[in-house]
C-alpha positions in Angstrom: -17.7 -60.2 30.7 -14.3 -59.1 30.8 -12.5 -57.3 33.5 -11.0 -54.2 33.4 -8.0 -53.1 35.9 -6.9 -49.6 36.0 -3.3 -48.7 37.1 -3.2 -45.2 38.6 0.4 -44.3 38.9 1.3 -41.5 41.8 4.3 -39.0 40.6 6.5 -39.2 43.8 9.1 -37.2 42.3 10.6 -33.7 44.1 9.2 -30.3 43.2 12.5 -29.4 41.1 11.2 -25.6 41.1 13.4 -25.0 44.2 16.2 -26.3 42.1 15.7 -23.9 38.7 14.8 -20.7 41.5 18.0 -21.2 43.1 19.7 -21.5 39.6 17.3 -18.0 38.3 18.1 -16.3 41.6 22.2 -16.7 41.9 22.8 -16.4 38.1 20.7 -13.0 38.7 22.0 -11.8 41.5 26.0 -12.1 40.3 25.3 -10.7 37.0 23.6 -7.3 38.8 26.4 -7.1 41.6 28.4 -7.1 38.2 25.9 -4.4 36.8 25.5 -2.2 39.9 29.5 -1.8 39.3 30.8 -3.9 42.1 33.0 -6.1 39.7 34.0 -6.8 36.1 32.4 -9.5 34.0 34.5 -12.6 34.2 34.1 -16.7 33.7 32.6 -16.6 37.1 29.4 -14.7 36.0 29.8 -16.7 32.5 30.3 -20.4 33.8 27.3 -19.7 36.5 25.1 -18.5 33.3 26.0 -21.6 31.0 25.8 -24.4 34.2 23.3 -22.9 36.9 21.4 -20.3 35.4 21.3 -21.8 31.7 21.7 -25.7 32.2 20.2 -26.5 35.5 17.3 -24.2 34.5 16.9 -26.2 30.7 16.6 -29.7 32.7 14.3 -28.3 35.7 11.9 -27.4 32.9 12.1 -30.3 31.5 11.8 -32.2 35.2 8.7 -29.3 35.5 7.4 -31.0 31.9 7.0 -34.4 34.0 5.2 -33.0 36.4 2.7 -31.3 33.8 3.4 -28.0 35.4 2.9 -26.0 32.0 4.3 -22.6 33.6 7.4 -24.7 35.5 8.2 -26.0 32.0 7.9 -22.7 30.3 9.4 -20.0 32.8 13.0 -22.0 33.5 13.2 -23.4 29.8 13.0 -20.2 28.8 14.9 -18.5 30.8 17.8 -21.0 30.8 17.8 -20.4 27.7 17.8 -16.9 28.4 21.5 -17.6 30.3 23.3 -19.5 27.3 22.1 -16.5 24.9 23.4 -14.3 26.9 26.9 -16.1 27.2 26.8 -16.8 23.6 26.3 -13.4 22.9 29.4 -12.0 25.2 31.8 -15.0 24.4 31.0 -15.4 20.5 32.4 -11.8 19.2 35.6 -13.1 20.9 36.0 -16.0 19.7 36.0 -14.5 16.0 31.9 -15.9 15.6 30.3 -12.9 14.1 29.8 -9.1 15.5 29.4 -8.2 18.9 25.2 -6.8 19.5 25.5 -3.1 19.7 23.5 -1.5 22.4 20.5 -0.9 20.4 20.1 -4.7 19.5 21.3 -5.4 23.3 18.0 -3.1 24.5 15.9 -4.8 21.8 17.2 -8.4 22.8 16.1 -7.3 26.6 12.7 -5.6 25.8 11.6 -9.1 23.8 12.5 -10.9 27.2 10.6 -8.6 29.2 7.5 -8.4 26.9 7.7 -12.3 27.5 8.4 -12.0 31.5 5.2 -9.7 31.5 2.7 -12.6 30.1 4.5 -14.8 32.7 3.5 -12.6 35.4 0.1 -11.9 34.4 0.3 -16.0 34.6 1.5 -15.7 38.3 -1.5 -13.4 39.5 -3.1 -16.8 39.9 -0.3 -18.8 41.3 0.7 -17.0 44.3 1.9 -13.6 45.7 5.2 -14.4 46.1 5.6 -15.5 42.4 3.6 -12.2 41.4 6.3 -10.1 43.4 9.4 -12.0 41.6 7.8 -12.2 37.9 7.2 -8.1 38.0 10.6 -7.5 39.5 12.0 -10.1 36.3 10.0 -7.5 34.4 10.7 -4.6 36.0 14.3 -5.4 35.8 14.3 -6.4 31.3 13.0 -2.9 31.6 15.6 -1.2 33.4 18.3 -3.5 31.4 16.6 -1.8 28.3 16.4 1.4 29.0 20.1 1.2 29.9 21.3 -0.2 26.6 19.1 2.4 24.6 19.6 5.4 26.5 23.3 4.6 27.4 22.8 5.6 31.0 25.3 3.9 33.3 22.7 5.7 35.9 19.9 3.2 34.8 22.3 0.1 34.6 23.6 0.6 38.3 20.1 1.1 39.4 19.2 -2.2 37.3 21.9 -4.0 39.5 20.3 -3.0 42.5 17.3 -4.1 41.3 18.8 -7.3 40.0 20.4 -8.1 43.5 16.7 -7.7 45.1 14.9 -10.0 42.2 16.9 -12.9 42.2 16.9 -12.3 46.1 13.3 -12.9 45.8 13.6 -16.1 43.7 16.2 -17.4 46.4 13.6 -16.5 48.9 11.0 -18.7 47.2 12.9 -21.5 46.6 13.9 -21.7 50.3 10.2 -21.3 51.5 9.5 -24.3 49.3 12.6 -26.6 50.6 11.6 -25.7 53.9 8.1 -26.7 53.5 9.0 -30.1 51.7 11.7 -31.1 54.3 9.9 -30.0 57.5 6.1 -30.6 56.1 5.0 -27.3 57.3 5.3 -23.9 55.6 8.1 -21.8 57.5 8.5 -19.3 55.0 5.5 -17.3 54.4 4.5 -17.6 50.2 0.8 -16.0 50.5 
């Protein structure tokens, strides 16, 4: 008769979402201070979007891939990828590599992103209330973005700024609620 062992393996690995919410929430928050009107677009909003908010986000997916967390892997792949398709698009055109979007393709760019934000939230209905709130203001806010660059409205880009600020407030808000709860072993942060 022969013996069979079984090795069971724990993953004692950090939740990394913490990590790709704080690189979604600051990238998102300077870009709509930027789009609300308070500054110009500069490196800073470009360098946060290629290292935080596209890079950091890319390697937390894949760190979420690990950890067979399907949406993890999904939402901050994708929307690290988001970042450094964004920067490619501003920096590209002038740097002499092809024709800046216009605003039409800008608003169609942004609608595609939102269409895929919206099957993400319905995702987060199961996952939490927090996460419900911050995937339908990501939504809520490809909309606005949309809107602006089709309609031309500098109205509805300063109120998607505002609304900007307040989502990736929300994702900041998350990923502090789950640092807090993984270093003091006790939720201090409400997420319900």
């Amino acid at each position: 008769m022969e013996n069979t062992q079984f090795i069971i393996q724990k993953d004692n690995t950090a939740n990394p979402g913490p990590l790709g919410l704080c690189g979604f929430g600051l990238s998102t928050i300077l870009l709509n201070l930027h789009n609300a009107g308070l500054f110009g677009m500069d490196t800073m909003i470009l360098a946060m979007g290629i290292f935080f908010g596209g890079i950091t986000q890319i390697i937390v997916g894949t760190m979420e891939w690990k950890k067979n967390n399907i949406f993890g892997t999904m939402a901050f792949t994708s929307y690290g990828s988001f970042w450094l398709i964004l920067v490619c698009l501003l920096t590209m055109p002038k740097m002499g590599l092809g024709e800046a979007p216009t605003s039409t393709s800008m608003g169609y760019f942004l609608s595609v992103w939102g269409i895929l934000s919206l099957g993400f939230f319905v995702v987060t209905l199961k996952l939490g209330k927090a996460m419900a709130i911050l995937f339908a203001s990501v939504v809520l806010l490809f909309a606005l973005l949309a809107a602006a660059n089709f309609t031309g409205s500098h109205m509805i880009h300063t109120i998607a700024g505002i609304e900007g600020v307040i989502c990736g407030s929300i994702a900041i808000y998350i990923a502090m609620a789950q640092l807090f709860e993984a270093v003091y072993g006790r939720q201090i942060l409400p997420l319900k």
